[in-house]
C-alpha positions in Angstrom: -15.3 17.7 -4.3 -12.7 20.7 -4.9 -10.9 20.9 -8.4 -7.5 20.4 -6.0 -8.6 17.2 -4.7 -9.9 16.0 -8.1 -6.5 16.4 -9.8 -5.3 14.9 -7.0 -6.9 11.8 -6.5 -6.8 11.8 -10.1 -2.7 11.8 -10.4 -2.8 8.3 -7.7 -4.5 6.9 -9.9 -3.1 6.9 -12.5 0.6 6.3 -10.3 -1.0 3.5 -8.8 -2.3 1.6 -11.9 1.5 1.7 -13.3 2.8 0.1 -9.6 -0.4 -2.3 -9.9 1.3 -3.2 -13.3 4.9 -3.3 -12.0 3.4 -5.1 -8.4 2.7 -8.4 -10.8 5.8 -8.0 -13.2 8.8 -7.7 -10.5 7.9 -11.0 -8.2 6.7 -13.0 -11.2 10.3 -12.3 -13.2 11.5 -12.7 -10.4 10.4 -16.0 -10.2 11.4 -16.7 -13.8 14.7 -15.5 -13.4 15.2 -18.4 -10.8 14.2 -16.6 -7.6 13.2 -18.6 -4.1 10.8 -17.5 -2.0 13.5 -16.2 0.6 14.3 -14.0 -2.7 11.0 -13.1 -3.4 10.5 -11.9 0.1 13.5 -10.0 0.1 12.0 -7.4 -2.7 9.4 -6.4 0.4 12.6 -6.2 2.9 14.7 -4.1 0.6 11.5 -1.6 -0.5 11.2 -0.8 3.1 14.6 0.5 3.9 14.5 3.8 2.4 10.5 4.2 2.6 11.3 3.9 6.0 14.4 6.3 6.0 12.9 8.9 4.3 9.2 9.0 5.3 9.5 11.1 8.2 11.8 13.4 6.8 9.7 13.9 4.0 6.6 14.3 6.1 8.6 17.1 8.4 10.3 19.4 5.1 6.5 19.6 3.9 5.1 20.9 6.7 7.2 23.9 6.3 7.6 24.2 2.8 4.5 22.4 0.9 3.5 19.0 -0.2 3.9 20.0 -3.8 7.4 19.7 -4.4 8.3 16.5 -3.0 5.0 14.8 -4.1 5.9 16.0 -8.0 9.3 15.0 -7.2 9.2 11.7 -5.9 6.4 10.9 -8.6 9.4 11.6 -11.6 11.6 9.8 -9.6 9.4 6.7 -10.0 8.8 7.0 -13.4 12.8 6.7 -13.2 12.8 3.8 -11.4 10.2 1.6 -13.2 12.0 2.4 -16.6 15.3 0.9 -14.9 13.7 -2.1 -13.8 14.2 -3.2 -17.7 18.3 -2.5 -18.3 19.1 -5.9 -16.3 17.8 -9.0 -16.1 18.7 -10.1 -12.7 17.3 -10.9 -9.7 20.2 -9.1 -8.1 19.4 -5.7 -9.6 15.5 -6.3 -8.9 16.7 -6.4 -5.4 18.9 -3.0 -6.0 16.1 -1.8 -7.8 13.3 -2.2 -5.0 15.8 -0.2 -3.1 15.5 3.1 -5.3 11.5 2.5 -5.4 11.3 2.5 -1.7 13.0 6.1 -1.5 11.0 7.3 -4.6 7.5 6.4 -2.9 8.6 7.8 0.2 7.5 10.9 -0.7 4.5 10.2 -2.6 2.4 8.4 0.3 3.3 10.7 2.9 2.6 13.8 0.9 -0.4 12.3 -1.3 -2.3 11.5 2.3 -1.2 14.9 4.1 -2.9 16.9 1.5 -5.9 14.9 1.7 -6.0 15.9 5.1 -5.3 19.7 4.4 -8.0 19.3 2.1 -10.4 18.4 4.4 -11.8 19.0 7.6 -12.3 16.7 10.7 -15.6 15.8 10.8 -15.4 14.2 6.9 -11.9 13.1 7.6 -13.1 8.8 7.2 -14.9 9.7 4.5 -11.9 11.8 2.5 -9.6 9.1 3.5 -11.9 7.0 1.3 -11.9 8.7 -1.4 -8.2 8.5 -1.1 -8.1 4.9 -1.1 -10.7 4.3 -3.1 -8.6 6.2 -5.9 -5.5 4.5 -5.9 -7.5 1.3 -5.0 -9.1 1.3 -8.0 -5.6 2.4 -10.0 -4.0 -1.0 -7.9 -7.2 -3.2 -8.9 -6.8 -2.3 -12.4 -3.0 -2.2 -12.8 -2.7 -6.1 -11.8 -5.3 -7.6 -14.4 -3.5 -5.2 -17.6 0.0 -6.3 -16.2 -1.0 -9.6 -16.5 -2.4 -9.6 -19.7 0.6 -7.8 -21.2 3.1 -10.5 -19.6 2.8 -12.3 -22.1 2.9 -10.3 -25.7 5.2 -7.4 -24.1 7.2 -9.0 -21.6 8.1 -7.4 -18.3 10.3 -5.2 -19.8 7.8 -3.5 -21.8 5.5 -3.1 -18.8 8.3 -1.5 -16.9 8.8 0.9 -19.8 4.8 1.4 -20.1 4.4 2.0 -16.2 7.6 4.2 -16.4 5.4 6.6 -19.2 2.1 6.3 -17.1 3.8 7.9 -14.3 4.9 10.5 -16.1 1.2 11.6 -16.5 0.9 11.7 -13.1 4.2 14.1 -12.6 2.4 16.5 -14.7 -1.1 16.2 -12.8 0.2 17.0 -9.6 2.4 20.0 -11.4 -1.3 21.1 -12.4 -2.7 21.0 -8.9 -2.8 24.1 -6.4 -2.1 22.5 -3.1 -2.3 24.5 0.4 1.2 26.0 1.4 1.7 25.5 5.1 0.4 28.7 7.6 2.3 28.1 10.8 5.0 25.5 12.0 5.2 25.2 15.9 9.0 23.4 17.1 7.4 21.0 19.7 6.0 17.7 18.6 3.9 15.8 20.3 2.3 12.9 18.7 -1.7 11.8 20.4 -2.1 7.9 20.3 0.8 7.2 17.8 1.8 3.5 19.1 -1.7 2.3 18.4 -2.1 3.9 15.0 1.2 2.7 13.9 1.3 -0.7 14.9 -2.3 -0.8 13.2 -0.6 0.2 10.0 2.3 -2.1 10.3 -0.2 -5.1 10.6 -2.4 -3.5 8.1 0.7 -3.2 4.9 2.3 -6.4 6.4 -1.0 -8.5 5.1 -0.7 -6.7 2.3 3.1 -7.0 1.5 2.6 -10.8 1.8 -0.3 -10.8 -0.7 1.5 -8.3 -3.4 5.1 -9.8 -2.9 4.4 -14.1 -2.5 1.0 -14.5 -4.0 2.3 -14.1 -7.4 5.4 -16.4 -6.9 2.6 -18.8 -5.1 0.2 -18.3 -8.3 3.0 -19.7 -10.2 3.8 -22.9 -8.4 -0.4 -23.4 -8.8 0.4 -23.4 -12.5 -1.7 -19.5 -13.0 -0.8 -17.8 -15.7 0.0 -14.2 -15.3 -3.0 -13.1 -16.9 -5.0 -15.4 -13.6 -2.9 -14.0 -10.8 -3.5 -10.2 -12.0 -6.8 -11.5 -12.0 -7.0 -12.5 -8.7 -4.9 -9.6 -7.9 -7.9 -7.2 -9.3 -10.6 -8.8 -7.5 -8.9 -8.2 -4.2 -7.9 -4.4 -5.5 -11.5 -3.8 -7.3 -13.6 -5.0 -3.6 -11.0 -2.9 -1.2 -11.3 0.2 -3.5 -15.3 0.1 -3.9 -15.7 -0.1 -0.3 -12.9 2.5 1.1 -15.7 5.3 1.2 -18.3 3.2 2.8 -15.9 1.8 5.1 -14.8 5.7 5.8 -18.3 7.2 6.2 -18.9 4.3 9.2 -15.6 5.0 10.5 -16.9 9.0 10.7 -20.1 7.8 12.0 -19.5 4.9 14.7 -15.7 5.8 15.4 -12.7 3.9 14.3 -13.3 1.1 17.3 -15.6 -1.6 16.0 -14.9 -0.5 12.6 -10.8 -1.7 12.9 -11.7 -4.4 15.6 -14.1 -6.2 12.3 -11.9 -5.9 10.2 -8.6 -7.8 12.0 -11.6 -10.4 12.6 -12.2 -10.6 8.9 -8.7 -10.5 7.7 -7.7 -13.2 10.3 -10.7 -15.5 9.2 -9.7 -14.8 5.5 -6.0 -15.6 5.8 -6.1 -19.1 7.7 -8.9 -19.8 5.2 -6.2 -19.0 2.3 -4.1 -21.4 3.5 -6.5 -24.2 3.1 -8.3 -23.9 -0.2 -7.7 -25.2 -2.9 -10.0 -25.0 -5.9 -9.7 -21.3 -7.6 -13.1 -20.1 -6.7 -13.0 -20.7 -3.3 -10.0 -19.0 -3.6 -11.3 -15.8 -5.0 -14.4 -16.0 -2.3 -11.9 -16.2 0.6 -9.6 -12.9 -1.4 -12.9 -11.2 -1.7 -13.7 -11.3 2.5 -9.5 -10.5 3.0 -10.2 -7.8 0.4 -13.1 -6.2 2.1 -11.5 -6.7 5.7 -8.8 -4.5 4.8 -10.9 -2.1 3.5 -11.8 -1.5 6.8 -9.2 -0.7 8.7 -7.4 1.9 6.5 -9.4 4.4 6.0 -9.9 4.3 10.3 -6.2 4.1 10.2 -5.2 6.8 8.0 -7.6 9.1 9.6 -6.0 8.6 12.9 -3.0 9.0 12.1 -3.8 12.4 10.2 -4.8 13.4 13.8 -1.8 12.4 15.7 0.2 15.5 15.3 -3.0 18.0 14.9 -2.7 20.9 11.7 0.7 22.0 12.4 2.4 18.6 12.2 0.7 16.5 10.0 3.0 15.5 7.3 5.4 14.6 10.0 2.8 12.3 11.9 1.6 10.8 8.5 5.5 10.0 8.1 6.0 8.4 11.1 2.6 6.0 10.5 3.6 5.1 6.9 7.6 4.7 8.4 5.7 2.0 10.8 3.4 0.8 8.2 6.6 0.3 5.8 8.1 -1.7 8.6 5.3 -4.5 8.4 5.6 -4.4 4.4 9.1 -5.2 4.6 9.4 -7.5 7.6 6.3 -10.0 7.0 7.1 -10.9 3.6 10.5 -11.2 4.2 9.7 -13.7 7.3 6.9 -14.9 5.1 9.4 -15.8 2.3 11.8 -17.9 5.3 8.5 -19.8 6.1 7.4 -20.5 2.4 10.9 -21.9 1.7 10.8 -24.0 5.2 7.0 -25.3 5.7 5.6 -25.0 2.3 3.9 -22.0 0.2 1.0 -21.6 2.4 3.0 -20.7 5.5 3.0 -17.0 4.7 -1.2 -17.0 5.3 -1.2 -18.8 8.8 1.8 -15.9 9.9 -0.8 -12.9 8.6 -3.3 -15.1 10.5 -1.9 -15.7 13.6 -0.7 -11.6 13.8 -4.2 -10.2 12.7 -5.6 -12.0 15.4 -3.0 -11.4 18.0 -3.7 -7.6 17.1 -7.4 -8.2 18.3 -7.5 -8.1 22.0 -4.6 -4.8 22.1 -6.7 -2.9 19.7 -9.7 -3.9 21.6 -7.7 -2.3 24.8 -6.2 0.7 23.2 -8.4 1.7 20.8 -10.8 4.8 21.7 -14.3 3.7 22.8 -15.8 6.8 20.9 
């Protein structure tokens, strides 16, 4: 691996494991501050407004100018906005909050994965896209479980203020890194297979933004501590990271086809299973298959979607997949929340069910058979 791409993956870690801390704090205060699920669901619908705003612009000024500056940038402007999560104590300004860390991420993702695939060529594109995911897997695997733990003697605004420092170590790696300044620009776009790759993604982060944004408010109501949700939390984030390289390397060999159609199985299985246990370690059994479903579909997704626009266009085509992924994110929780409130806390589940499996037979049409 090149020093570039060491710093680099290096610097989403260690981003990642302060959002894995601040993932557990927001909807769990949340929750103590008096929040309903409808509330809790909301902090998904209001990240996504801005992420989606400004990830194709951000995608589009880097393939002219360089990933570097925006990627440093929006990685301050996070360290920002965790540290302001702790001046109110309101589920109001968590709501105005999530706002300001969907336009800060923005950025991040969209230039974190486009110099991933400047790093790397084609033929090892699955298996860099693991090592992607693999490195701020582990940073959201780990982030959970120490967020948890510190609920308690710090209290959320301490982990806000801790995540808010931790991120500031990763401003600094990225500062460090020599990234690849853009060669050519051509003024046509035209995007190859970009309505299957980004409605995979928006299924893809809209299983996910159920799990990180009503799991934790669910975790309470089954009388978890914090400490037990982060730990669920890192089980799901320790299995997805290990196997995001594995998961890549098939995707290289056998193509993204059976790869993304096992994993929608998985994930579907997984999620109407989540709805029906009960005891806690059936419960981390059926996380653990959800955990390593997802695993396989991103790094297959991320590598299309690297492709969609070719060399010349790539941070624009990443934009427009994590714009669509970022849709998902904010709209299933946000229905999910409507459902938990109406039908109980389990509702969410059978939704992210229901869509992963509906998601089956059009990826099984559009999806490339090689």
């Amino acid at each position: 691996m090149i020093p570039q791409m060491r710093y680099l993956l290096a610097s989403m870690f260690t981003v990642t494991f302060a959002m894995g801390m601040t993932s557990l704090a927001v909807p769990v205060y949340a929750k103590q501050l008096g929040a309903d699920y409808i509330q809790i669901g909301l902090l998904g619908v209001t990240y996504m407004v801005f992420s989606i705003l400004l990830s194709i612009p951000s995608g589009r000024w880097a393939d002219a100018h360089g990933r570097k500056p925006l990627l440093a940038l929006g990685l301050f402007s996070i360290s920002c906005v965790f540290m302001m999560y702790a001046l109110r104590e309101s589920v109001g300004w968590l709501l105005f909050i999530r706002l300001l860390q969907g336009a800060a991420e923005a950025p991040i993702w969209v230039n974190a994965q486009s110099a991933v695939a400047d790093l790397s060529t084609h033929t090892i594109r699955g298996r860099a896209m693991g090592a992607y995911g693999t490195s701020w897997g582990v940073g959201f695997a780990i982030g959970p479980l120490v967020g948890g733990f510190l609920y308690g003697p710090i209290g959320p605004a301490g982990i806000f203020i801790v995540s808010g420092i931790i991120s500031l170590a990763a401003t600094f790696l990225v500062l460090l890194t020599s990234l690849p300044q853009p060669r050519h620009r051509v003024k046509r776009i035209k995007l190859t297979g970009w309505g299957r790759t980004c409605f995979l993604g928006l299924v893809y982060c809209g299983i996910l933004g159920v799990l990180f944004t009503l799991f934790p408010a669910h975790g309470r109501d089954l009388g978890m501590s914090a400490g037990m949700i982060g730990g669920f939390l890192t089980l799901f984030g320790a299995i997805r990271a290990a196997l995001f390289i594995p998961m890549g390397k098939l995707s290289d060999r056998l193509g993204v086809r059976p790869i993304v159609l096992g994993g929608l199985a998985g994930a579907g299985v997984a999620l109407s299973f989540m709805a029906l246990v009960g005891g806690y370690l059936l419960l981390g059994v059926v996380i653990s298959l959800l955990a390593a479903s997802v695993a396989a579909i991103y790094p297959a997704a991320l590598s299309m979607a690297s492709e969609m626009g070719g060399s010349q266009n790539r941070g624009y085509a990443i934009g427009v997949f994590n714009a669509a992924s970022m849709v998902g994110w904010g709209i299933l929780p946000g229905m999910g929340g409507v459902l938990a409130d109406g039908s109980g806390p389990t509702a969410p589940y059978v939704m992210c069910a229901i869509v992963a499996f509906a998601a089956l037979p059009l990826m099984l049409r559009l999806l490339p058979k090689s």
